[in-house]
Residue, then its C-alpha position, 0 to 999 in steps of 0.5 A: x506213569x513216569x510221563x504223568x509224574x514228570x509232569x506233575x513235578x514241572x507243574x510248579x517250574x512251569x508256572x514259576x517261569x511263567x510269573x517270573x516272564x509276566x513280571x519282567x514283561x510288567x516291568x518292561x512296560x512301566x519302564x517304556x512308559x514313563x520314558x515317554x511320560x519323560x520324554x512327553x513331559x520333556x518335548x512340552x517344557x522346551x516347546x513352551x522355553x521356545x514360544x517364549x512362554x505361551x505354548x502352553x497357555x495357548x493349548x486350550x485355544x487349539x481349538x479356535x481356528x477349527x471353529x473359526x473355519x467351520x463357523x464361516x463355513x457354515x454362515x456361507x454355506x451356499x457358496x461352498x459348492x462354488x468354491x468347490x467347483x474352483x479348487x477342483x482343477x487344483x486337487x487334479x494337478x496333485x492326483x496327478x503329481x501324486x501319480x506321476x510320483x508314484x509311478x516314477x518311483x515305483x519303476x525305479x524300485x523295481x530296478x533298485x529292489x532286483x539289485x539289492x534282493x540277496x541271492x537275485x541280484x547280478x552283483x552280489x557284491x553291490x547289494x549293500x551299496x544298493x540298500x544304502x541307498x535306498x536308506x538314503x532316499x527315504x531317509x529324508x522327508x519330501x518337503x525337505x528334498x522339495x525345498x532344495x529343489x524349489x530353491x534349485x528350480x523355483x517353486x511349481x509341481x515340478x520340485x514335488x514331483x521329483x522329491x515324491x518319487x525319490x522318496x517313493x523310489x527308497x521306501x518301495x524298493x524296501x518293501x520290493x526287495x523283501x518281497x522278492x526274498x520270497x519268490x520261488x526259485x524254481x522258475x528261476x532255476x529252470x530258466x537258467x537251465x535254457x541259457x535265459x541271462x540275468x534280465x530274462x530270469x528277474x522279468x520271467x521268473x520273477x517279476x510275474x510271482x511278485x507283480x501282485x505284491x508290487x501294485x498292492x504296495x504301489x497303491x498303498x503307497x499312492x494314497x500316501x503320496x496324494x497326502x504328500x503332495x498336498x502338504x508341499x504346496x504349503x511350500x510352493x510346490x504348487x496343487x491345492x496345497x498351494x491354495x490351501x496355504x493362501x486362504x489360510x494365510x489370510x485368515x478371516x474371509x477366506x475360511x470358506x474357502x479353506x474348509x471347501x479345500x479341507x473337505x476336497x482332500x477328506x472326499x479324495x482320500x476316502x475314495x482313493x482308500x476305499x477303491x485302492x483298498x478294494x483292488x488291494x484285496x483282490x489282488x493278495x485274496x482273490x475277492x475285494x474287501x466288505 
C-alpha cells in the first residue's frame, strides 16, 4: 500500500520531468535548425558575392549539362559499348590504385593502431603521440596531399596512391584501435604467463580476435577509395578520373564518352558494394546479407 501510494503521489512529478525534457529537447531542435537555416542562407550570399552575382541566377540550370550528357549519350548510343570497351583498362588502373591504397594503408594501421590502444600498446607513454598522428593523417583530404605529391613528383597513379594510403593509414588506424579496446585480455594475459614478448601477444593474442573486424573496415573502406581515386584524376593523378576530366573538359562531342565513363563508375561501385557488403556480413554474422 505505501509502495502503490508513493507511486501514485511521483505520478505528476514523473510527467512533469517528462514535459519539461520533451520541451528543452523542442527547444534545442529549433535552435539547431535555424543555425543551419543561417548558415545555409549564409554559405549561398557569399557563393553569389564570390561568382560576381551569377550563382544564384545560374541554379535552375543545374540541370542542363546532366541533360546535355544524357541527351548525346542517348543520340550515340550504339557507340557506348565501344567507349566502354576503351575506358575499361583505365577504371582497372584505379581498382588497382584503390587496392594498393587500401592495402598499404590498412598494414600500416595495423601497426599505428597496436601502438596507440591504451592498455596494448609497448609504450604507453607514446600513445598520444600515436593517435596525434593519426589525427594528422586524415585530417587532410586526398586531393589535397595528392596535389603536393603531384608537384613533388609529377602527375601519374603514383601521388594517388601515396596520398590514398596515407589517409586510409589515419581513418583505419582510428577505427583499429578501438577495435582493439575490445579485445579480451585473457589470451593475452595467458601468453604473458609462458614468457611470449610483446609482438607475439598483439600477433597471437590479438590480431586473431579482431581480424574479422580489421577486413570488414578494410572493405568498407575500399569501396571509399575506388571513389577517391577516381576523384584525383581530375587533378592528374591519373586512372579513369583522368579521363573523365578530359572528355568533360571538351565539352560537346565528347559527352558520350563521359556518360560511358559515369556509367563504369556507377556499375563498378555497385558490385564492389554488394560483394564487399555480402563478405562484410558474413564475417561479423556468420551468413551474407539478403
Amino acid at each position: 500500500m505505501a509502495l502503490a501510494e508513493a507511486g501514485q503521489q511521483g505520478g505528476p512529478d514523473i510527467q512533469a520531468a517528462y514535459m519539461a525534457m520533451t520541451r528543452q529537447k523542442r527547444l534545442m531542435s529549433g535552435i539547431i535548425l535555424a543555425v543551419f537555416i543561417v548558415l545555409m542562407v549564409g554559405g549561398f550570399l557569399i557563393a553569389q558575392e564570390r561568382n560576381a552575382g551569377d550563382f544564384l541566377p545560374g541554379l535552375p540550370k543545374v540541370l542542363e549539362f546532366p541533360g546535355d550528357v544524357v541527351a548525346e549519350a542517348w543520340q550515340n548510343r550504339a557507340q557506348l559499348p565501344g567507349f566502354l570497351a576503351q575506358y575499361t583498362p583505365s577504371l582497372i588502373e584505379t581498382i588497382n590504385i584503390a587496392a594498393v591504397s587500401t592495402l598499404i594503408g590498412g598494414l600500416a594501421a595495423i601497426f599505428l593502431s597496436l601502438f596507440a590502444t591504451r592498455g596494448l600498446a609497448k609504450y604507453p607513454r607514446f600513445v598520444p603521440v600515436v593517435r596525434r598522428t593519426m589525427d594528422f593523417l586524415r585530417a587532410f583530404p586526398e586531393i589535397v596531399i595528392a596535389l603536393v605529391l603531384i608537384f613533388i613528383l609529377g602527375g601519374g597513379p603514383i601521388p594517388a596512391m601515396i596520398a590514398i594510403a596515407l589517409h586510409t593509414a589515419g581513418a583505419l588506424g582510428k577505427l583499429f584501435s578501438e577495435i582493439n579496446e575490445n579485445a579480451s585480455l585473457g589470451p593475452i594475459e595467458g601468453l604473458e604467463s609462458v614468457g611470449a614478448n610483446w609482438s607475439q601477444r598483439m600477433l597471437l593474442g590479438v590480431i586473431p580476435q579482431v581480424a574479422p573486424n580489421y577486413l570488414s573496415y578494410a572493405l568498407l573502406r575500399f569501396e571509399i577509395n575506388i571513389r577517391a581515386s577516381a576523384i584525383l584524376g581530375f587533378v592528374g593523378a591519373g586512372g579513369i578520373g583522368y579521363d573523365l576530366r578530359n572528355t568533360i573538359t571538351f565539352g560537346m562531342g565528347k559527352f558520350d564518352e563521359a556518360a560511358s565513363i559515369f556509367i563504369l563508375l556507377f556499375v563498378t561501385i555497385v558490385i564492389v558494394d554488394q560483394l564487399s557488403s555480402r563478405v562484410r556480413d558474413r564475417l561479423t554474422h556468420g551468413k551474407p546479407s539478403a
